[in-house]
N, C-alpha and C positions, 0 to 999 in steps of 0.2 A: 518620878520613877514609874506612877502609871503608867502615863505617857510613851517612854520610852519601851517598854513592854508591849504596850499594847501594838506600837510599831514594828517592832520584832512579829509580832505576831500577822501584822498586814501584811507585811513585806511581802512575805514567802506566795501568801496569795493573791499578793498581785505578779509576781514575778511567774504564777505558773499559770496565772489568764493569758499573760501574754504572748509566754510559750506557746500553750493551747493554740493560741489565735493565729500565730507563724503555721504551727506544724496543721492549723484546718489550713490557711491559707496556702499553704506548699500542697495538699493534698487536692486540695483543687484548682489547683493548676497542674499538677499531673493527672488528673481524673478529665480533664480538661483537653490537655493534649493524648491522652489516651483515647478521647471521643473522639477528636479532630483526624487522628490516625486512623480510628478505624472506619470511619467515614470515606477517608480517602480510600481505602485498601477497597471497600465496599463501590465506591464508582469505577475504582480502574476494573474493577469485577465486571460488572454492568458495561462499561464501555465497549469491550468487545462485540455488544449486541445491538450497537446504536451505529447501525450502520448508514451514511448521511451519501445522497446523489449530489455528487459535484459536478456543476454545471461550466462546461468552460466553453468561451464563443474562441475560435482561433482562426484568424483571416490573417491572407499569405495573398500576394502578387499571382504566386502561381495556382492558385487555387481556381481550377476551370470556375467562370458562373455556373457550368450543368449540375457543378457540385454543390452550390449552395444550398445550407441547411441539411450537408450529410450528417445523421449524425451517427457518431461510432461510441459505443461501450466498450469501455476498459478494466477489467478488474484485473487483480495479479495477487501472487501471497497467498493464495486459500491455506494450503496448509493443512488438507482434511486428512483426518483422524483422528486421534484422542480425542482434541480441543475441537475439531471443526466436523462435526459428523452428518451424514448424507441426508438430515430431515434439513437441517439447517442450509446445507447446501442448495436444496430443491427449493427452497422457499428463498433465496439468492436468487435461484433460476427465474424462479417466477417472476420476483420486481424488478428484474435484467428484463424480461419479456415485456413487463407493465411498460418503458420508455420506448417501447417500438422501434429501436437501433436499428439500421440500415445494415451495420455490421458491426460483430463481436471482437472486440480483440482479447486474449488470453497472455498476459507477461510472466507467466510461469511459477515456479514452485507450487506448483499444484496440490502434491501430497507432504507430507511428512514422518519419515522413517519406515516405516513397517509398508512393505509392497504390495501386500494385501487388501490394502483399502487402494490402489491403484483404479480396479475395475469398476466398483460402485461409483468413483469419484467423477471418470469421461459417464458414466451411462445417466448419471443428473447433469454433468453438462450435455450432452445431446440433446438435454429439452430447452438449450438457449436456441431461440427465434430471431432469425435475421435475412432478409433478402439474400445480400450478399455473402451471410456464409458466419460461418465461425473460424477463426484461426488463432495461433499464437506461437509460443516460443516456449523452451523449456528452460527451469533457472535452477541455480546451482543444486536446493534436494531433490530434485525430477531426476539430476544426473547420478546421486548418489544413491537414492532407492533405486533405478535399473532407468536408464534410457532408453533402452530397447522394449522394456514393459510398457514404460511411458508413450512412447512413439507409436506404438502397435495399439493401444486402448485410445489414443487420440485416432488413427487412421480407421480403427471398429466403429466407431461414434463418429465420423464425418467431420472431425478436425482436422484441417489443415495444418501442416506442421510450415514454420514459417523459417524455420533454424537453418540461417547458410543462401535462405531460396528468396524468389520475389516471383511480384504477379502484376498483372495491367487489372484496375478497377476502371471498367467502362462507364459512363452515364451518358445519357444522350448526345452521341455521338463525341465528348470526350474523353479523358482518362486521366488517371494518378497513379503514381508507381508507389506498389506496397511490397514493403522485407523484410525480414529478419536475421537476427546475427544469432550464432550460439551465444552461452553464457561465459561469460568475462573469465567467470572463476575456474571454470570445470570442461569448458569445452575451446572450439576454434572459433574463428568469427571471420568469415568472409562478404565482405562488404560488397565487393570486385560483383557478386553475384546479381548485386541490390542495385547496384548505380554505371554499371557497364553499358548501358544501354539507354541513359537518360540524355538530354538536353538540358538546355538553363532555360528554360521556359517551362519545365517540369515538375510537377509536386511530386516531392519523393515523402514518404511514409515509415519511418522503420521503428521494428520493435525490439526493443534489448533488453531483457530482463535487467540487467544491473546498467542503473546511472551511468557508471565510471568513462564507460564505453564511448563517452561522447567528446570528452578529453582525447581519444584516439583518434578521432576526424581531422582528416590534416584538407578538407576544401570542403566548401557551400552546397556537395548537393544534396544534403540530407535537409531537409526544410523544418521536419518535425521528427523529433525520438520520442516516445514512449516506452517507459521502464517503472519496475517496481523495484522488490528487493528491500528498501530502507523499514517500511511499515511506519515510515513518519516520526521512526525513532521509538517508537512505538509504547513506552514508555518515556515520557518529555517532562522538563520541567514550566509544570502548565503551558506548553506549548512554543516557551522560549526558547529553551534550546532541549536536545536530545545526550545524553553522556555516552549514550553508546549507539555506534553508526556503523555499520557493516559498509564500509565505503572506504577509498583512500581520500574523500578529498572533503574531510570535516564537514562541517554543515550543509555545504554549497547544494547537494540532493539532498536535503532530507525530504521535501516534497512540495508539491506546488511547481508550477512554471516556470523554466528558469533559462536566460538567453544567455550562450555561449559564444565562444570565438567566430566558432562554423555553423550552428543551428540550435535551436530550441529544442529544450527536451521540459516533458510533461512527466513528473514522476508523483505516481496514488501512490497512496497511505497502503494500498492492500488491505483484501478482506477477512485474513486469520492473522494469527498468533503462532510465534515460539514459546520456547517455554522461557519465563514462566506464562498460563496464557492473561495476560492483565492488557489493557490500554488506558496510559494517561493522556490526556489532552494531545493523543492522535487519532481520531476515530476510525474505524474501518469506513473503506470508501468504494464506490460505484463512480466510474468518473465520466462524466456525457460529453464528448469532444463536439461540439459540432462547427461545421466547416464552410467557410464562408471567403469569397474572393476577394480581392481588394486590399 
């Protein structure tokens, strides 16, 4: 009868060790995943500031020898205001200037929302340094905050607008044809401008804010596109894939080098943020083109 009593009496204490031991165990595994999450939430914080120079060699047939080793800076995406503001931008400008670019390209969405930070935004780009020039294209919030603001503060500041137009880059005694198309989403795009006047022995150059554009090429003479727009997905699952792409054609742009039907297009991660402003495993990017015959 002891016995049995005395069992009565363990039972309960061992039956609520063990409880105990589940419910420490379940709380540190939520106390766990709770670290895990905010860890993550904390780098995609940070990420936005870890802005990485990608380096890319691009050799083309039609790439004059005079041109070797041009090399071109590409950024797109800034996106300044709130998230991306004019101290940050000039110190952009600056390690743009540190790779000694031959020339700038500019793939658009410049600002975001509010028009007012339009003017600061060209007058820190004016201090990008390059031989050949600054230029770029306007991408779809350029056209929503005011185009005509946009175009007028790039034309005060000594940007080339490249939207719809093109130009001869000379180098020792040869050339490369450089264009741009307006943006896919918000404005026209005429090509007719870019490639009316080339041969097939010609490096054609063109910049298109948005990927998609390159799907529209119905023949070979665009050689190279350059476009932002995507921001790498910008939020990615570690880097495998993106859930949300501002694109119609699923992953194929989300970024990096990628050959088409008709020609190669090089699409950067870009330098700012939407909202929310976070980066997972897309960094903001400076992209170094350099060009090489062969």
């Amino acid at each position: 009868m002891k016995v049995i009593n005395t069992a009565k009496k363990i039972m309960p204490g061992i039956k609520n060790a063990v409880l105990g031991f589940f419910r420490f165990i379940r709380r540190r595994k939520f106390l766990s995943v709770l670290l895990l999450l905010s860890c993550l939430l904390f780098y995609s914080m940070v990420e936005p500031h870890m802005v990485s120079i990608d380096n890319i060699r691009f050799s083309h047939p039609d790439i004059p020898a005079a041109f070797d080793g041009f090399k071109i800076a590409f950024i797109s995406d800034i996106h300044a205001g709130k998230y991306y503001s004019r101290t940050r931008l000039e110190e952009l400008v600056n390690r743009i200037n540190g790779l000694t670019p031959d020339l700038v390209l500019l793939g658009g969405d410049f600002v975001q929302g509010d028009s007012e930070v339009i003017p600061w935004c060209f007058v820190a780009l004016a201090g990008l340094k390059a031989e050949y020039g600054v230029m770029g294209v306007l991408g779809n919030h350029d056209n929503w905050a005011g185009a005509p603001l946009v175009k007028k503060a790039m034309r005060d500041n000594g940007i080339t607008i490249l939207d719809n137009t093109s130009l001869w880059l000379s180098r020792h005694g040869a050339r490369i044809k450089l264009g741009g198309v307006g943006d896919l989403q918000t404005d026209y795009q005429d090509i007719k401008k870019t490639t009316q006047d080339i041969v097939k022995q010609d490096f054609c150059l063109l910049v298109s804010h948005n990927p998609d554009y390159a799907d529209m090429l119905t023949n070979n003479k665009i050689d190279l596109m350059l476009s932002g727009h995507t921001h790498g997905g910008q939020l990615t699952f570690f880097g495998l894939y993106a859930p949300i792409l501002p694109t119609t054609s699923g992953q194929k742009y989300r970024s990096g080098l990628v050959r088409t039907e008709h020609t190669c297009v090089y699409i950067t991660r870009g330098v700012g943020t939407i909202t929310p402003p976070l980066r997972f495993f897309a960094p903001p990017e400076v992209s170094l083109i350099v060009l090489w015959s062969g």
